[in-house]
N, C-alpha and C positions, 0 to 999 in steps of 0.2 A: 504493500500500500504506500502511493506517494505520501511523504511527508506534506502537510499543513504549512502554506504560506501565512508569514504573519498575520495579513488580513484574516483568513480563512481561521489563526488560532485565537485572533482577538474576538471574531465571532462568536466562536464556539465558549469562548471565557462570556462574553455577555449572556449566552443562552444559559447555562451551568449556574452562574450566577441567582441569573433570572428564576429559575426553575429550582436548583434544591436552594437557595437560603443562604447556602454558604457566603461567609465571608471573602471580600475579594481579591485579599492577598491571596490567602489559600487557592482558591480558584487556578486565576493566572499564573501561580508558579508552581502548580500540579503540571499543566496543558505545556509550560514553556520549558519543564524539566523532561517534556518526554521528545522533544524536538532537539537537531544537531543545531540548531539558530549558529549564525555569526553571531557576533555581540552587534549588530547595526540592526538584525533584523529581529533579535532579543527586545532592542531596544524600542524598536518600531510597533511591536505587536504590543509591550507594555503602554504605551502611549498613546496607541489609539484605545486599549480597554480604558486606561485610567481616563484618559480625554473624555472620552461616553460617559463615563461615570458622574464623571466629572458636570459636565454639561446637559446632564437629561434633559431638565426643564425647557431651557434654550433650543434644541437639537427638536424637540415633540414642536417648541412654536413653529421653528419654519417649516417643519412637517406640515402642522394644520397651514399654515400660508401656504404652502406650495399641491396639496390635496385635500379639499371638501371631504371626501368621499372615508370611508372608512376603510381604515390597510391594519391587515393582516399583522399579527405579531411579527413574526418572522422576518416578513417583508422590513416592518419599521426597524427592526437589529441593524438588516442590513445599509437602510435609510440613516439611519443613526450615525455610522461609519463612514458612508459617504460625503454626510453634510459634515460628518466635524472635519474632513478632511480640507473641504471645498474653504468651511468659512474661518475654522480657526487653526489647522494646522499649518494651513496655507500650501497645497501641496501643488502640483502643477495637476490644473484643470482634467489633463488627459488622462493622466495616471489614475487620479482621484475618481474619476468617473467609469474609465474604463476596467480600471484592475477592481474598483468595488463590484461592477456589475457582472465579470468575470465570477466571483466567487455566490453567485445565484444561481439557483436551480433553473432552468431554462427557460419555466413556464412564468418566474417572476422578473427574470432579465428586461422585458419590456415598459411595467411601469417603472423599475429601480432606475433605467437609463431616463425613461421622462422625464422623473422627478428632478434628477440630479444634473441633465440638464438644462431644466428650467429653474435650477437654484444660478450655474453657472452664470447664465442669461440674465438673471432678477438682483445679482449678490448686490449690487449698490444699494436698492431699493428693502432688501430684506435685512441687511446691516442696520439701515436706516428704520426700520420697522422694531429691530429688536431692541435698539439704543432707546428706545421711547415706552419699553415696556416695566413696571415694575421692579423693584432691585430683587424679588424673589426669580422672576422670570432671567433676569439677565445675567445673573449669577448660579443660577440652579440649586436655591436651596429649597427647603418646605418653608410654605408660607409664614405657620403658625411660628415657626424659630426666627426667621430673620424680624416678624413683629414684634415679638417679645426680646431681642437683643435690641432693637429701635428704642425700644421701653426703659433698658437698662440700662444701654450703654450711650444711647442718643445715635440719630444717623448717619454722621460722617464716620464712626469708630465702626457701625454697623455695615457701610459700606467698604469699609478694609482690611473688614474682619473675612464678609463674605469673599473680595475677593483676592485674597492672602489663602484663602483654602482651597480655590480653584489655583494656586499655582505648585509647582513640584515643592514637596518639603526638602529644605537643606538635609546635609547627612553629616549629624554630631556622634560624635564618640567621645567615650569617656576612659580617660587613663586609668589602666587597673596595675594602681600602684604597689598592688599586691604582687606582682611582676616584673617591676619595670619601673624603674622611678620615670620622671616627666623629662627630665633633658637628655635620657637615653633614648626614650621616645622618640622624640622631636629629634635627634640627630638620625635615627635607625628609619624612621618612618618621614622624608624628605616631605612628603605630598599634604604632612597636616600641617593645619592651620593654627596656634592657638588663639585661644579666644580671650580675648579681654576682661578680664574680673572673674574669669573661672579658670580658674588655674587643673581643674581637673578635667578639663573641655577639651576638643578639639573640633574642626571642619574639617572635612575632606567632600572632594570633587566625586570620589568615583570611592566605592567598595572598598574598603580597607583589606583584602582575604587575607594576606600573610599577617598583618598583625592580629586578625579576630582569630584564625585558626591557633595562634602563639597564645592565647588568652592576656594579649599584652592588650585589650581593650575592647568594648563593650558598646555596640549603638546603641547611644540613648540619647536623647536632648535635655537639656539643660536644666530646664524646667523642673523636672526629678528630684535632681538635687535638694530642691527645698526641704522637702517633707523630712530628707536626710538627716540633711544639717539642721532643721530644727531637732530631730531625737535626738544631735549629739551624742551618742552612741559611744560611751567608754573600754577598753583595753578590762576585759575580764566579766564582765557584766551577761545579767542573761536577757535576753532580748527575743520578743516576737515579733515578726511577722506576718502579720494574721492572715491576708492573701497577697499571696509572694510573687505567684507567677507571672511574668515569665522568669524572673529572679535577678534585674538591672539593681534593684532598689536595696535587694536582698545584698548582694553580691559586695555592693557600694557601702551598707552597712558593715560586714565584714571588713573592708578595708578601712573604713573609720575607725573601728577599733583597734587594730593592726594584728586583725586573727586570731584575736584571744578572747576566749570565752565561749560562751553559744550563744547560736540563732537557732530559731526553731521558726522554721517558714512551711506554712500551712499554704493549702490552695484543696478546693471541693474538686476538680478534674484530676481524674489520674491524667489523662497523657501532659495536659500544662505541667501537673507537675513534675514528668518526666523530662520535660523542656527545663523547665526551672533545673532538677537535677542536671542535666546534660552542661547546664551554662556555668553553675557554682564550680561545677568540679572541673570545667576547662581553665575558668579565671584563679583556679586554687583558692579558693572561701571553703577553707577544710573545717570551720566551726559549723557551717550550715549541717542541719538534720530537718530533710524533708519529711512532712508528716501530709498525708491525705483529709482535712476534716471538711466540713460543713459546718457554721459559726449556727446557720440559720432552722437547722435540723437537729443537732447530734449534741450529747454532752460532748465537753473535751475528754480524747480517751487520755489513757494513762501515758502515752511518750511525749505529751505534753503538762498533765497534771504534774509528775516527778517533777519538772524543769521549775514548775511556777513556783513561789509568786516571779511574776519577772522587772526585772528592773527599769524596761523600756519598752513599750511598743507601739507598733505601728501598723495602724488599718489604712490602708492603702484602698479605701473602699473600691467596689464595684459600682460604676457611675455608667452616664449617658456617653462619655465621652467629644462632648459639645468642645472643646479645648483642642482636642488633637484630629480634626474633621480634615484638615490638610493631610495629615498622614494616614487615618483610617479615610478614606474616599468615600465609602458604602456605607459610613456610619447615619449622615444627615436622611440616606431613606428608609434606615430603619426606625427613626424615631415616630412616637408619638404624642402629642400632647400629656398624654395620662401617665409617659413613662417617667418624668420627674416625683411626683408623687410618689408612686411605685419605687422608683428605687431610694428617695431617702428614707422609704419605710423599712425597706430590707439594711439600709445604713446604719441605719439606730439599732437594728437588731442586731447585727453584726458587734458593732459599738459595745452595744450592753452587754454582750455578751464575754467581749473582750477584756471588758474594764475589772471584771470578777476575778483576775488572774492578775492584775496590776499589783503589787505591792505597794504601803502607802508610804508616801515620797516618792514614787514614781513617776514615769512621765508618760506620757500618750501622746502620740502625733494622726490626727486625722486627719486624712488628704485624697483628693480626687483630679482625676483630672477633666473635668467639666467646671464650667464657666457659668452653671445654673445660682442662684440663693437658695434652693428652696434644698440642693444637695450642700451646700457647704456651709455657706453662716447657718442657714435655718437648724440645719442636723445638730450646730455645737452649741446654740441660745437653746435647743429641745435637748443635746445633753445634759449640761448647766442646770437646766429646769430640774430635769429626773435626779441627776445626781451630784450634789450638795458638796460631797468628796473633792469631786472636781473643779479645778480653778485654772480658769483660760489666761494662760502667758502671752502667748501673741496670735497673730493671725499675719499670713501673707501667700501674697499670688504671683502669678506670672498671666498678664494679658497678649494675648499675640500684638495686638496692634499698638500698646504699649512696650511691650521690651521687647517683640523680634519671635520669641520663640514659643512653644506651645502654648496651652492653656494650663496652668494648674492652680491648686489652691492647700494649704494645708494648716492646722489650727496646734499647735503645743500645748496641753491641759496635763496641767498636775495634779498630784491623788495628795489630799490629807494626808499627814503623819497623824498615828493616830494619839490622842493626847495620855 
């Protein structure tokens, strides 16, 4: 069987997507790990999935402008690829039109080639069409989110925010000084960047593989760090976790304390946490013990109870992920209005359940990386309320449109000593 040309594997990534559910990292790098791709045409088949992704709302307008009539799923995949090619890839006319209409089934070759083009033919007029439409429309997000960040954040944050997340996310990594100190780094690894006021940061242009496979360092952005460095995390100390995976956070923690002691990093998935596993034990974070729980179902079993009370920890809740819509792509269509609700009720349960295992003079760091109130002040003013113990240290964030890099938030509260 011929190998799948990029168009033909970006297709098949939009349908797979479309159809089971799945998340669209996963998707795309099932379909592109099974292909001998160059890296140009790697690269190409990534770009047109994440560009669709990217642009749905956009890509359906000039649809309905350029066809009254009702079209076929299928058909619109295909419509989808064509038009982001035509209007925002900017590809040459012929390619864009002919190599899409190529990868149709014979019987739909003929409206795919009208449509696309009568896009060619109209592109001034349908540029001009779409520049005049709503900032949900123009930037492809869900309605309900971009109104309610207008609300919070005001419209010009709202417009930079929307679109800072239609474009490619930078690629930060972070020195795993458990390995490597930083200026062996930076001489070993020519291609990074450091970053300014994060001395544990780095840039790079392109995949780092010799140094991730060395565990001399870890993609993560920046942003992370917060929740880190507020647990301050001491050399001997025992520390959780509460959900770990994939295990950046975890990892990081380890080296804050310079490997001494324990971490117990929980996560409810086994295979996450076999990921989580896989990363601690590349980076050498030899204090980490993965444990399997549910915060939300299950007592803590006992290879955690032995450990407690713990000296520090950290819920890294499960959020919407509103913060990091740049790097998850596929997150803003899975949202729904009801899910903010929804998950700061499972955050507080999580939370409460955590804080039981706290010793008192201990510290807790709760953080998210969503950009919601109703997930992150709201959940630590409804901590505060329930539990009396607790007393809020600081509170701090990371805004995209404000410092550059993801979303995050995370609160430091301390446990009574008890008298």
């Amino acid at each position: 069987m011929a190998q799948r040309s990029a168009r033909e594997t970006a297709l098949a990534a939009l349908r797979l997507w479309r159809k089971e559910k799945r998340f669209a990292d996963s998707v795309i790098s099932g379909l592109v790990a099974k292909t001998d791709f160059a890296p140009s045409d790697r690269a190409f088949a990534l770009d047109l999935f994440y560009g669709v992704l990217r642009n749905l709302t956009l890509l359906d307008f000039w649809i309905a402008c350029l066809r009254a009539s009702r079209i076929e799923t299928n058909v619109r995949d295909i419509l989808r690829l064509g038009l982001y090619q035509v209007f925002l890839l900017k590809t040459a006319e012929h390619a864009a039109v002919h190599e899409t209409v190529a990868i149709a089934p014979q019987k739909q070759r003929p409206i795919i080639n009208a449509v696309l083009r009568a896009a060619t033919r109209q592109r001034s007029d349908l540029l001009a069409q779409a520049s005049a439409q709503p900032l949900f429309v123009r930037t492809s997000h869900p309605q309900f989110l971009v109104e309610r960040w207008q609300q919070h954040f005001g419209g010009e944050y709202t417009e930079e925010l929307c679109k800072r997340n239609n474009r490619a996310s930078p690629m930060y990594a972070r020195i795993n000084r458990i390995r490597i100190d930083a200026e062996t780094f930076l001489q070993l690894y020519r291609d990074s960047q450091p970053l300014p006021g994060n001395p544990d940061f780095v840039k790079f242009n392109a995949l780092p593989t010799a140094a991730l496979d060395s565990g001399h360092c870890y993609i993560q952005d920046p942003s992370t760090a917060i929740a880190c460095q507020l647990l301050d995390p001491k050399p001997g100390e025992r520390i959780l976790d509460a959900c770990a995976a994939p295990g950046g956070k975890t990892a990081y923690l380890a080296q804050l304390t310079q490997n001494q002691g324990v971490i117990i990093a929980c996560d409810r998935d086994r295979e996450r946490l076999q990921i989580l596993k896989d990363n601690v034990g590349r980076l050498g974070a030899t204090i980490v013990r993965a444990v399997r729980h549910d915060w939300t179902r299950n007592h803590p079993p006992e290879e955690i109870l032995s450990i407690a009370p713990f000296d520090r920890v950290l819920v890294d809740a499960p959020c919407t992920n509103t913060g990091v819509i740049q790097r998850r792509i596929d997150v803003r269509w899975r949202l729904r209005p009801e899910d903010f609700s929804r998950m700061s009720k499972e955050q507080l349960t999580i939370s409460r359940a955590v804080f039981r295992l706290l010793k008192p003079g201990g510290i807790l760091v709760y953080s998210t990386c969503s950009l919601e109130r109703e997930e992150n002040e709201r959940v630590v003013r409804q901590l505060l309320a329930e539990l009396p113990a607790l007393a809020l240290e600081t509170e701090k964030d990371s805004l995209p449109f404000r410092d550059g890099f993801d979303g995050a938030f995370a609160a430091k509260l301390s446990a009574a000593v008890a008298p």
